[in-house]
N, C-alpha and C positions, 0 to 999 in steps of 0.2 A: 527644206524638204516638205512637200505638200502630204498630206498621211487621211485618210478617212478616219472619221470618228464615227462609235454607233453604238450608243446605249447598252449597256445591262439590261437583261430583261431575266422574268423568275418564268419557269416554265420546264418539263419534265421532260427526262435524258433517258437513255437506258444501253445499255453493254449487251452485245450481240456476237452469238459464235455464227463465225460465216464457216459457209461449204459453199461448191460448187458442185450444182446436179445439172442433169440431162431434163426437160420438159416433155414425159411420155403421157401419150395416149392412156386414158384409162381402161381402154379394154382393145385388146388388137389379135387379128385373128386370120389365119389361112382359111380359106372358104376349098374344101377339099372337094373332088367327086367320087360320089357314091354308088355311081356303076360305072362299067365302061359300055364307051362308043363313040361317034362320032359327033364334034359339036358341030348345032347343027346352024345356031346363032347366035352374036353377043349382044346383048343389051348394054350391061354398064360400062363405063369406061373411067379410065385414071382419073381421079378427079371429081366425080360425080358423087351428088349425096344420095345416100338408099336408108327404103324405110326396112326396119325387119320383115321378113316374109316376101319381100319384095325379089321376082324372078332378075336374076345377073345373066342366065342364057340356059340355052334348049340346047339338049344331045338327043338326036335322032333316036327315035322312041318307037318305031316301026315293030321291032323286036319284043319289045316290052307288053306292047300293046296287046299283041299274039298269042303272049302267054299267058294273059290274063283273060284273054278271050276265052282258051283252052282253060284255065281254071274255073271260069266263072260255067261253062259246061259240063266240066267233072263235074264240081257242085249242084249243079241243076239233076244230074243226073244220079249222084247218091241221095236228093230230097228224096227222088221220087221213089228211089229202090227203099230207103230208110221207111218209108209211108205204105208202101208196101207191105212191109216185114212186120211195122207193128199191127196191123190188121191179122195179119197170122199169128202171130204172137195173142194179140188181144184174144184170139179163137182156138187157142192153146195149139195149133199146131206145129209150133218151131220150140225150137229151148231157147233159155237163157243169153243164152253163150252167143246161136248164131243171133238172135237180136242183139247183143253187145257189141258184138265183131261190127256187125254195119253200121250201128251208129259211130262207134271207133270212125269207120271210115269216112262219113259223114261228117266228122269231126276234123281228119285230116282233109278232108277236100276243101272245108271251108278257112283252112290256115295256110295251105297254099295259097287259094284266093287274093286273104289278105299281104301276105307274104309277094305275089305278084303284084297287087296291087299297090302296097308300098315301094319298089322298084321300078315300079312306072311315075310315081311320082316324083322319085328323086329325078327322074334326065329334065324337071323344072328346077335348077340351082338355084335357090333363094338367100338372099340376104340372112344371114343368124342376128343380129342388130345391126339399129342405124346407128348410120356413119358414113365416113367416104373409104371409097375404094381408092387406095393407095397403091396397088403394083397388081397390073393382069400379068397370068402367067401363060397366057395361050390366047392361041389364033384360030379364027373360023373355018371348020372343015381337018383341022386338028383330030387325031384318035387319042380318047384319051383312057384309063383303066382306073377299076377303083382305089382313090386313095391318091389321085392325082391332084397337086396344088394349082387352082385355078386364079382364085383370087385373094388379093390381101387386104381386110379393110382394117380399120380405125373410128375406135370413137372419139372424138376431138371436143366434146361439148365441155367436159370436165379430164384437167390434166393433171398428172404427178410428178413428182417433185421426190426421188429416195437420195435421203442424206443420211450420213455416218457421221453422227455426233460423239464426240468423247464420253464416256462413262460418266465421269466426274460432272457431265451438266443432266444427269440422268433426274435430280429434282425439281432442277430450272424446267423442265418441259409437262407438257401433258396435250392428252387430246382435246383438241378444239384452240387451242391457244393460237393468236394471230403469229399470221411471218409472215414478213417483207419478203421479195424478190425482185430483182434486176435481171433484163431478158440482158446478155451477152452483147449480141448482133448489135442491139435496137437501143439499150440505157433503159427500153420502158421497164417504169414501175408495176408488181403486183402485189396484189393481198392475198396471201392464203391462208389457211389453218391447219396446224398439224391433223391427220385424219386417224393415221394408227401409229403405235409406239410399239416396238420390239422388247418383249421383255427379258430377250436375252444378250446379254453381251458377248463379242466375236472376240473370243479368246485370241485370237492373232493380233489382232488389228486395235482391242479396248474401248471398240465403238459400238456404239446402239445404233441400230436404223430403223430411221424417222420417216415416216411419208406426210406428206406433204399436200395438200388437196390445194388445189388452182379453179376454182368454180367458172370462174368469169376470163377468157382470156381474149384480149384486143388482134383485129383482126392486123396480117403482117409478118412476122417471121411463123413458119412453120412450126407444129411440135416435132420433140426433136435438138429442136437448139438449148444452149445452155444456158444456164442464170446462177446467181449467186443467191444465193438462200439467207439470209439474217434472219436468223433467232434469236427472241430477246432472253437473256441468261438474270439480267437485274434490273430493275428500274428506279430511279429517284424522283420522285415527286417535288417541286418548286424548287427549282436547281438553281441558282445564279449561273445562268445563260450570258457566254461573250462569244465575239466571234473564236473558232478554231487558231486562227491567224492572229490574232492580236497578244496570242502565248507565244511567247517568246522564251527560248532556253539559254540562258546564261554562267557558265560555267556550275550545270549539276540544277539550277535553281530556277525554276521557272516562274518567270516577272511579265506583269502585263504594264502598260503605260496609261494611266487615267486622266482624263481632259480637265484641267479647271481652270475655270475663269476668274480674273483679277483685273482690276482696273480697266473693262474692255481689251483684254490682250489674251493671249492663249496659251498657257502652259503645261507642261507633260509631268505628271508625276510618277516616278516609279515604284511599282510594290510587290512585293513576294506574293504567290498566290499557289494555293496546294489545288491542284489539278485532280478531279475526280472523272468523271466519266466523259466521253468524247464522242462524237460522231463525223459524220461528214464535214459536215458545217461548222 
């Protein structure tokens, strides 16, 4: 029987609690509208990247405009009453009071203003952060009211990883510590680090939740898909490394087979061997 042979080697092992999580977005968000009207155009679409600030689409602003018109005239027209008043005032002919009342008023004209003038700015829907727009909720010419979900974006640059680890490895962990992942879909490998620790334990359940930060992720399945999370729980440092495969169980007792050489020939030695920590390989 022909058999592979492959060296001993010394080299460091370590024991990992696996989970399986979801790979989400670190920030993800309905892009609402803040007045109503009619949209009047879309700019972004499924798919597309956007900077923060950046306009997604116009609601007909005809109306908005109007009344900002009229406020910015009310205003013009309490300066000049207010300027007025303190001249009489200043030459003791008015009291107190009516000087207080119209600058009052003065005060409310110029908060409508603003108050119109913020309302005209919203029918420009901007971006809240960059990211991609992930699901439009409406079409051109559409009416819409406020508080209505227009868009859904995602930020994708940096992903999350939330696992529910057992209590009992509540020492093995901490923030910044590396983790392995394996996308589902794809087998690709990542690196991540844990980013925050839950300090409380889920009385149901006896698990902590772990987040999990993904900095860098390869371009190919979506987030979204799933991965297997390994967390290192122990490590051994200069392990006698064999292959996984070459242990062998033998009623209860686990024996590896060792190559030695004699007389140019090749023979198999058998030997008991206490098996410590394991990985893939």
């Amino acid at each position: 029987m022909a058999v592979a042979v492959e060296p001993a080697a010394l080299g460091d092992i370590a024991t990992y609690y696996r989970a399986t999580a979801s790979l989400d977005p670190d920030k993800r968000a309905d892009v609402l509208a803040r007045v109503s009207g009619v949209i009047e155009r879309l700019v972004a679409e499924e798919g597309d990247r956007v900077t923060e600030g950046q306009v997604l689409l116009y609601v007909v602003d005809d109306e908005y405009r109007h009344r900002a018109t009229m406020a910015r005239v009310d205003l013009e027209k309490q300066e000049a009453r207010l300027a007025r008043a303190q001249k009489i005032f200043e030459q003791g002919l008015s009291s107190a009071e009516d000087f207080d009342a119209i600058r009052t008023d003065r005060a409310s004209a110029k908060a409508n203003l603003d108050l119109a003038e913020l309302e005209l700015s919203y029918t420009n829907v901007r971006a809240p952060f960059t990211g991609y727009v992930v699901r439009r909720f409406v079409d051109q010419g559409q009416t819409v009211s406020n508080g209505t979900a227009l868009y859904s974006l995602a930020d994708m640059d940096r992903l999350l990883a939330r696992v529910f680890i057992p209590a009992k490895e509540f020492r093995s962990i901490r923030p910044d510590q590396p983790v392995q992942l394996v996308v589902t879909s794809t087998g690709d490998r990542l690196t991540g680090r844990i980013d925050l620790v839950n300090p409380l334990v889920d009385p149901e359940s006896g698990t902590i939740k772990v987040t999990v930060e993904v900095p860098e992720y390869p371009a190919g399945p979506p987030p979204g898909d799933f991965a297997e999370v390994r967390n290192v729980t122990a490590s051994r440092p200069a392990a006698v490394l064999v292959p996984r495969t070459a242990v062998v169980t033998e009623k209860g007792e686990s024996v590896i087979y060792v190559a030695l050489a004699e007389d140019e020939s090749t023979i198999a030695e058998r030997r008991l061997v206490e098996v410590g920590f394991t990985d893939d390989d």
